[in-house]
BAVO-912923 format. One record per residue (C-alpha): residue in three letters; chain; y, x negated, z. Coordinates in steps of 0.25 Angstrom, whole numbers, plus 5000, padded with zeros to 4 digits. Example, Ala and Ser with C-alpha at 12.3 -4.5 7.8 and 13.67 -1.06 7.14 Angstrom:
% BAVO-912923
+-------+-------+------+------+------+
! lumfi ! vexba !    Y !    X !    Z !
+-------+-------+------+------+------+
!   ALA !     A ! 4982 ! 4951 ! 5031 !
!   SER !     A ! 4996 ! 4945 ! 5029 !
+-------+-------+------+------+------+
% end
This chain:
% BAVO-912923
+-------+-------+------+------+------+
! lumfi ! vexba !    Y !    X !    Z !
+-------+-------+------+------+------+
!   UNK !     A ! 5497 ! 4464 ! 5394 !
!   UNK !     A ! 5494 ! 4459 ! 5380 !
!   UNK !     A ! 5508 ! 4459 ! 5371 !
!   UNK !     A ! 5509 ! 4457 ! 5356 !
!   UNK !     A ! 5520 ! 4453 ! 5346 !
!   UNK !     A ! 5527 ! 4456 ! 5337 !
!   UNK !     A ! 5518 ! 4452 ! 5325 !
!   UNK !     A ! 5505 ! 4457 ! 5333 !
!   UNK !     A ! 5510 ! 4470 ! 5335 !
!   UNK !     A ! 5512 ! 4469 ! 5318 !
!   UNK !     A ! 5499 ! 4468 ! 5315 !
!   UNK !     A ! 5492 ! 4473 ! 5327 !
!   UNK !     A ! 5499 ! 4488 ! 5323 !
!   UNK !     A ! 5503 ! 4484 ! 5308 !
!   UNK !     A ! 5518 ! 4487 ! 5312 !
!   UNK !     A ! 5528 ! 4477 ! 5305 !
!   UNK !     A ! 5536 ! 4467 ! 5313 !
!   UNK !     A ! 5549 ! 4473 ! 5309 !
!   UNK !     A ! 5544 ! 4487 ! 5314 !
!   UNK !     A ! 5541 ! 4482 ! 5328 !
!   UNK !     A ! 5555 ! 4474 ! 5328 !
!   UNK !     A ! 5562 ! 4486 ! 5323 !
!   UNK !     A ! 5555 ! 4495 ! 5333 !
!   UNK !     A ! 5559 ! 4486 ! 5344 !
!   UNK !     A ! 5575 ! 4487 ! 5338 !
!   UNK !     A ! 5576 ! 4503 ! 5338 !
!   UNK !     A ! 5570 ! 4502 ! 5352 !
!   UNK !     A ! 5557 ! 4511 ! 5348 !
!   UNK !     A ! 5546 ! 4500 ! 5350 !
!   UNK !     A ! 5550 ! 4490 ! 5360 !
!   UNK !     A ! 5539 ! 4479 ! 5364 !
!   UNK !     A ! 5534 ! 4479 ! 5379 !
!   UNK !     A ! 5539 ! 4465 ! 5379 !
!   UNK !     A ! 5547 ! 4454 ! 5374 !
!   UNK !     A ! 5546 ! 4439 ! 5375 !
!   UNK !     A ! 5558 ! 4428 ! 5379 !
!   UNK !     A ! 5560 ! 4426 ! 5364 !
!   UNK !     A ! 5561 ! 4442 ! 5362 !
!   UNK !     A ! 5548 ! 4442 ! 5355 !
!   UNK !     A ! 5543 ! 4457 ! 5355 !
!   UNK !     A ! 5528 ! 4462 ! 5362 !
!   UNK !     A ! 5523 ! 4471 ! 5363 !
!   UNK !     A ! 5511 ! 4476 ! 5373 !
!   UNK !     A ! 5499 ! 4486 ! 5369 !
!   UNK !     A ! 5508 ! 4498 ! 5374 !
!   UNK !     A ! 5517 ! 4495 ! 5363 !
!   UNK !     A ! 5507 ! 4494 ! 5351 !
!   UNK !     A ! 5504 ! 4509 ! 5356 !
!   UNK !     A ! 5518 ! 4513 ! 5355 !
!   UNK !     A ! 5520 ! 4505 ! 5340 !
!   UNK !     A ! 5507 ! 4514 ! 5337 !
!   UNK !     A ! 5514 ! 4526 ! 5340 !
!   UNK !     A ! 5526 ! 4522 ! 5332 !
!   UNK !     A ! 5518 ! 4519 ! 5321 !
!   UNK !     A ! 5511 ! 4534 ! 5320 !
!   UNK !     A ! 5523 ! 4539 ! 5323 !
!   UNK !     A ! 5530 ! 4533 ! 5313 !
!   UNK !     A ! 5517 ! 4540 ! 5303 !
!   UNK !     A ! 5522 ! 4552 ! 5308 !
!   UNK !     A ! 5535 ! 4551 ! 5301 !
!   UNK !     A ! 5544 ! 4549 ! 5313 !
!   UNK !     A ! 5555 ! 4540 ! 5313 !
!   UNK !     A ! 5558 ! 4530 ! 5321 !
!   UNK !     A ! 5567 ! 4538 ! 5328 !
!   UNK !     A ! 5559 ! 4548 ! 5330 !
!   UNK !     A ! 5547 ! 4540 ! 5335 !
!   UNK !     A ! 5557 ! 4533 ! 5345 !
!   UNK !     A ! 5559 ! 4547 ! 5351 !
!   UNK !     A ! 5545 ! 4552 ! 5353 !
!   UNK !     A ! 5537 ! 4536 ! 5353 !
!   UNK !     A ! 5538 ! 4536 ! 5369 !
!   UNK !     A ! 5533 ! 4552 ! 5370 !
!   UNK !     A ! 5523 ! 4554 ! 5361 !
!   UNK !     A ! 5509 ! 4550 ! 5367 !
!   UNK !     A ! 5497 ! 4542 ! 5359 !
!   UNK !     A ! 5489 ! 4556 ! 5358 !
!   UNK !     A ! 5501 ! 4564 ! 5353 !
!   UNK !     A ! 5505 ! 4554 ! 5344 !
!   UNK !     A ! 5490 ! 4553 ! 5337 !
!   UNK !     A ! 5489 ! 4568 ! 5337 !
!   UNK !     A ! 5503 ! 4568 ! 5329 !
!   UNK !     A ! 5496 ! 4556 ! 5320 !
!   UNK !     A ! 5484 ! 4565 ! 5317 !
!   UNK !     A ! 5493 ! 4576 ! 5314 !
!   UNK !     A ! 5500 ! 4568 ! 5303 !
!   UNK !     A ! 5486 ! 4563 ! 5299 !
!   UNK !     A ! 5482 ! 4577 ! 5296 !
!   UNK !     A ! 5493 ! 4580 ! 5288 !
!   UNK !     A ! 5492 ! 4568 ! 5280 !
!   UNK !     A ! 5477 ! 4571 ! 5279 !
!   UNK !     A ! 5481 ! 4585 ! 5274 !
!   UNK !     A ! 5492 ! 4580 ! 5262 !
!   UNK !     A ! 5480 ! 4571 ! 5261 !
!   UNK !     A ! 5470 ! 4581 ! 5256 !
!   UNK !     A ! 5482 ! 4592 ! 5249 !
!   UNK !     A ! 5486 ! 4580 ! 5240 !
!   UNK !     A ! 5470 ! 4577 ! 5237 !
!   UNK !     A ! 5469 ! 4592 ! 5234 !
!   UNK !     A ! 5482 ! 4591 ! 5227 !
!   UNK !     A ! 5474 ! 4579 ! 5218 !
!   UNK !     A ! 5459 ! 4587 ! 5216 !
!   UNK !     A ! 5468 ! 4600 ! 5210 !
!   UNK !     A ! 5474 ! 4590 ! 5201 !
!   UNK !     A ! 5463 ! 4581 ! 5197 !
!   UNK !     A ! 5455 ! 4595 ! 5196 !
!   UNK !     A ! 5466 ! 4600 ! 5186 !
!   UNK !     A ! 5465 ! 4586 ! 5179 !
!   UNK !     A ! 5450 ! 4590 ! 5177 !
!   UNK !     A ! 5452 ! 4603 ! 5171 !
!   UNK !     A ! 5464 ! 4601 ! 5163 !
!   UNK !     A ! 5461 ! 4587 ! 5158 !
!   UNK !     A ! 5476 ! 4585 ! 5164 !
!   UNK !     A ! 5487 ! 4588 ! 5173 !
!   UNK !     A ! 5495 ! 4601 ! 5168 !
!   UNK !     A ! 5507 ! 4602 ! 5175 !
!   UNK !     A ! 5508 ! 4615 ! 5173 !
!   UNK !     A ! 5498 ! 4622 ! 5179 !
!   UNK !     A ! 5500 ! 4612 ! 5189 !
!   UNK !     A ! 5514 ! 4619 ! 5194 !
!   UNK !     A ! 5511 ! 4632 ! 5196 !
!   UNK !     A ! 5500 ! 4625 ! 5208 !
!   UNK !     A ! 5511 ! 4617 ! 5214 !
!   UNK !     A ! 5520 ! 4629 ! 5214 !
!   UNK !     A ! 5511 ! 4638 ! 5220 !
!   UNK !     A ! 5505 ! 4626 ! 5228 !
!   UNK !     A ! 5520 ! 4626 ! 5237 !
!   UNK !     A ! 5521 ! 4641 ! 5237 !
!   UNK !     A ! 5507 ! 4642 ! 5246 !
!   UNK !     A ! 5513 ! 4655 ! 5256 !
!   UNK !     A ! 5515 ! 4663 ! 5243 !
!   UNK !     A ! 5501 ! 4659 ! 5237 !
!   UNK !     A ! 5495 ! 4664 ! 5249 !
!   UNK !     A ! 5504 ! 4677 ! 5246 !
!   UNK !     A ! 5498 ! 4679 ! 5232 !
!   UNK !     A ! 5482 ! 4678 ! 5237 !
!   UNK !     A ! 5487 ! 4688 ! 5246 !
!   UNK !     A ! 5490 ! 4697 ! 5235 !
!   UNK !     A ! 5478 ! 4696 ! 5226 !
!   UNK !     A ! 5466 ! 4693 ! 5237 !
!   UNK !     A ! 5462 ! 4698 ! 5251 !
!   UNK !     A ! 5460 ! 4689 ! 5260 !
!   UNK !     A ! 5445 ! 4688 ! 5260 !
!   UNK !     A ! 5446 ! 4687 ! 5245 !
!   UNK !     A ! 5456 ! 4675 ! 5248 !
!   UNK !     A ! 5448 ! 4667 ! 5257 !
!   UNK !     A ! 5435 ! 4668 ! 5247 !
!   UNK !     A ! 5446 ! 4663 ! 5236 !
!   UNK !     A ! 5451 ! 4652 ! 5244 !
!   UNK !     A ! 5438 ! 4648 ! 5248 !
!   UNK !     A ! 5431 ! 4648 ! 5236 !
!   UNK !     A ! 5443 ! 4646 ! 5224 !
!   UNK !     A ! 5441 ! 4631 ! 5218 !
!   UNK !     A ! 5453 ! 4623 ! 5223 !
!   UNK !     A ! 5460 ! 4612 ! 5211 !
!   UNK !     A ! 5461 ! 4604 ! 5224 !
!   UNK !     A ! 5448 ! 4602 ! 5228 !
!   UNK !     A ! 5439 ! 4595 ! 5220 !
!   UNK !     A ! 5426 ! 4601 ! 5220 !
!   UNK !     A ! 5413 ! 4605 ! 5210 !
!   UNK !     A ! 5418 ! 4620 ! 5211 !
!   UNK !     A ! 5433 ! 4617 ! 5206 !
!   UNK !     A ! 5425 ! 4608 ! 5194 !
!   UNK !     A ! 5416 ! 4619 ! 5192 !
!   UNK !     A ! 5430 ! 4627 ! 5187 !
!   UNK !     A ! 5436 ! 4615 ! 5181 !
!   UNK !     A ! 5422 ! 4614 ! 5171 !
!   UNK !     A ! 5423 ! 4628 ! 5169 !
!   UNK !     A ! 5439 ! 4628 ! 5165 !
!   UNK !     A ! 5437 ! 4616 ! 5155 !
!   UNK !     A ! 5425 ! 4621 ! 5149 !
!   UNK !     A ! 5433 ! 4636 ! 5147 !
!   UNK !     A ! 5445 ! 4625 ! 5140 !
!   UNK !     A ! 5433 ! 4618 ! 5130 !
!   UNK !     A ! 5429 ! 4633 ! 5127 !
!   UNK !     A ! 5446 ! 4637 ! 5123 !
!   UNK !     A ! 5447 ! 4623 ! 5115 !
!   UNK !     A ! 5434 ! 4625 ! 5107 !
!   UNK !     A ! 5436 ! 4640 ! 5105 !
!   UNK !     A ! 5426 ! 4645 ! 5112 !
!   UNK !     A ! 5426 ! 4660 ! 5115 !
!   UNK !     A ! 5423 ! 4667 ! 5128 !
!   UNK !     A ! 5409 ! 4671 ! 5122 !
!   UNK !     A ! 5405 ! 4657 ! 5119 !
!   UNK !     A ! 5393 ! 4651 ! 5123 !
!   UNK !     A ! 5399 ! 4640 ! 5133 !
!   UNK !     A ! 5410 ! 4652 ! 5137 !
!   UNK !     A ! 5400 ! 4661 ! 5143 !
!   UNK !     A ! 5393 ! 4649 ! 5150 !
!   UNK !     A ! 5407 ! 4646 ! 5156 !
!   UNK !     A ! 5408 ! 4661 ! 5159 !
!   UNK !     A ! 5393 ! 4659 ! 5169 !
!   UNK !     A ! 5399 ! 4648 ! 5175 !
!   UNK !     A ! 5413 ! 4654 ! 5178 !
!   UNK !     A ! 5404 ! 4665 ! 5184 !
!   UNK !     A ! 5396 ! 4657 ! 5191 !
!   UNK !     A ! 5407 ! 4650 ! 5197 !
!   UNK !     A ! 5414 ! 4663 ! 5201 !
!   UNK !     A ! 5404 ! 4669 ! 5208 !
!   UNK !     A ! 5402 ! 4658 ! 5216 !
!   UNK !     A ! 5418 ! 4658 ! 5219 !
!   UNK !     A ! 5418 ! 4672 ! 5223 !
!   UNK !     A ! 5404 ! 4673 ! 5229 !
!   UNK !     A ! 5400 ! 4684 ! 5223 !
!   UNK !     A ! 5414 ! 4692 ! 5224 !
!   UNK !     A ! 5416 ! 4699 ! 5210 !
!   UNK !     A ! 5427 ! 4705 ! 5214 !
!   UNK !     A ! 5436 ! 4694 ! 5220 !
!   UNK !     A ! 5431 ! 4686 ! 5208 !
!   UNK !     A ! 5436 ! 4695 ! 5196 !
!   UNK !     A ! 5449 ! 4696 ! 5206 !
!   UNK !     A ! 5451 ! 4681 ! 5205 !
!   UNK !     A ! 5447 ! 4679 ! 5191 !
!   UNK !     A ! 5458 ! 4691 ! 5187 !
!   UNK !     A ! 5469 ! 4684 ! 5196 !
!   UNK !     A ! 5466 ! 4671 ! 5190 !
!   UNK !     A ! 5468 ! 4675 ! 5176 !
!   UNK !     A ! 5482 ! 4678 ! 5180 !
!   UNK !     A ! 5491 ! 4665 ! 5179 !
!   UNK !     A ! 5501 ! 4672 ! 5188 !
!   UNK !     A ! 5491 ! 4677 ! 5198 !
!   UNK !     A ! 5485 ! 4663 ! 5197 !
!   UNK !     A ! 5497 ! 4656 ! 5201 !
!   UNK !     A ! 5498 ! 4665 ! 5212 !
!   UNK !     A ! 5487 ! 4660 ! 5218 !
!   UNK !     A ! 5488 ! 4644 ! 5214 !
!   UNK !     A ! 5477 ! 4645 ! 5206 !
!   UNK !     A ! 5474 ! 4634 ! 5196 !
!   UNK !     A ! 5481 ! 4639 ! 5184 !
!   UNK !     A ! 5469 ! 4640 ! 5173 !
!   UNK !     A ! 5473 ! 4643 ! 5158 !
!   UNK !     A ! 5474 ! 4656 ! 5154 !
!   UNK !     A ! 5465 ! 4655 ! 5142 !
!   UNK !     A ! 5454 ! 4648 ! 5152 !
!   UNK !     A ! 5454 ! 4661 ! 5161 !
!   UNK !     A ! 5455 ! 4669 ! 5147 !
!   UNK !     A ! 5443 ! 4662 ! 5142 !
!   UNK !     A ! 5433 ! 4664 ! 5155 !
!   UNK !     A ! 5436 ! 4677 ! 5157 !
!   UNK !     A ! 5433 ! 4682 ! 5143 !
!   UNK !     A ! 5419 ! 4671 ! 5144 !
!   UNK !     A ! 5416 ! 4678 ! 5157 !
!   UNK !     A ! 5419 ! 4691 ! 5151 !
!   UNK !     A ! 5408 ! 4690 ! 5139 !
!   UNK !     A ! 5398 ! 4683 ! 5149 !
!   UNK !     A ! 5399 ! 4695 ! 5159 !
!   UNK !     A ! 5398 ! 4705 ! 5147 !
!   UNK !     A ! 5387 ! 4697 ! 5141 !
!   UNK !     A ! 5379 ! 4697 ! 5154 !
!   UNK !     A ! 5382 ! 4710 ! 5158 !
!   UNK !     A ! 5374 ! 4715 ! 5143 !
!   UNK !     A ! 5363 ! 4705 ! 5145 !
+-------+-------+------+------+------+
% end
């Protein structure tokens, strides 16, 4: 049977030299063997075991605690418990990555960080079970899956969520230059919120014009944890789309 010091178990597992000695102390890792001199080895037996103590210990378990479970616990147990950990790691991994598209997003359609706007999300973003209770006011449950399906999310970054970003700072250029809603460039943006619309509701008037009148509410928007969009922007579209529909509909 092969053995191993001290300082090739070290580097062999990346475990410092105290750790081993200390294990050794509190009785939890005690090598197989030690020499005359009471020099520490340990066998391929007791690697495995270091193994566990380090996942373990990746886990968040203390010392103590690992002490308790180290000589239960099998191998397959104990990497169906990593994997589990894993996987919750790879979850805050991917909430904090959405967490950072909504806010580059905002970023690129703000031109900066407005704290805010950005409270009324985190307040709502901690109070999910009542959000849930408010779509359950103002949509059925079919009408919530299309929305949920379909809605552009701040946190993901993708063309359609950029599609609204251009269409918001261009309604913003049109308010600082004194555009009205019948301008020229306003009716263009009015086709292309249309167009947008249509392909966010597929076809569904109905559930479109519902939307549209809830979003023009700040309060029922906060509601619902949408993106909090300036009144005079929502102001703005709806009288562009306004002359664009009547416009067409006498054409």
């Amino acid at each position: 049977m092969k053995f191993y010091s001290t300082g090739e178990v070290a580097k062999k597992l990346t475990i410092s030299v105290r750790a081993l000695r200390y294990y050794d102390q509190i009785g939890l890792m005690t090598p197989s063997e030690k020499d005359e001199y009471g020099k520490r080895l340990y066998n391929d037996e007791d690697l495995l075991t270091l193994q566990k103590i380090t996942i373990l210990k990746m886990l968040n378990l203390s010392l103590n605690d690992i002490g308790k479970i180290l000589s239960k616990i099998t191998i397959e147990q104990l990497l169906h418990a990593h994997k589990k950990s894993l996987q919750q790691k790879m979850e805050d991994l991917n909430n904090s990555i959405k967490s950072t598209n909504t806010i580059l997003n905002i970023i690129n359609m703000e031109g900066d960080l407005n704290w805010e706007q950005l409270i009324p999300l985190i307040l709502e973003a901690q109070k999910k079970n009542d959000k849930d209770m408010k779509w359950n006011e103002y949509f059925d449950q079919q009408e919530q899956v299309t929305l949920k399906k379909k809605l552009p999310k701040m946190e993901i970054d993708n063309p359609q969520i950029r599609h609204w970003i251009n269409i918001i700072k261009r309604i913003e250029l049109c308010i600082e230059r004194g555009d009205t809603p019948d301008s020229i460039e306003a009716q263009i943006i009015a086709e292309d919120t249309l167009e947008l619309s249509n392909e966010l509701f597929d076809g569904n008037e109905e559930l479109e014009v519902k939307f549209f009148e809830i979003r023009k509410s700040p309060e029922k928007s906060r509601d619902l944890n949408l993106y909090p969009v300036k009144e005079d922007v929502l102001h703005f579209v709806d009288e562009a789309i306004q002359f664009y529909l009547d416009k067409r509909n006498h054409a």
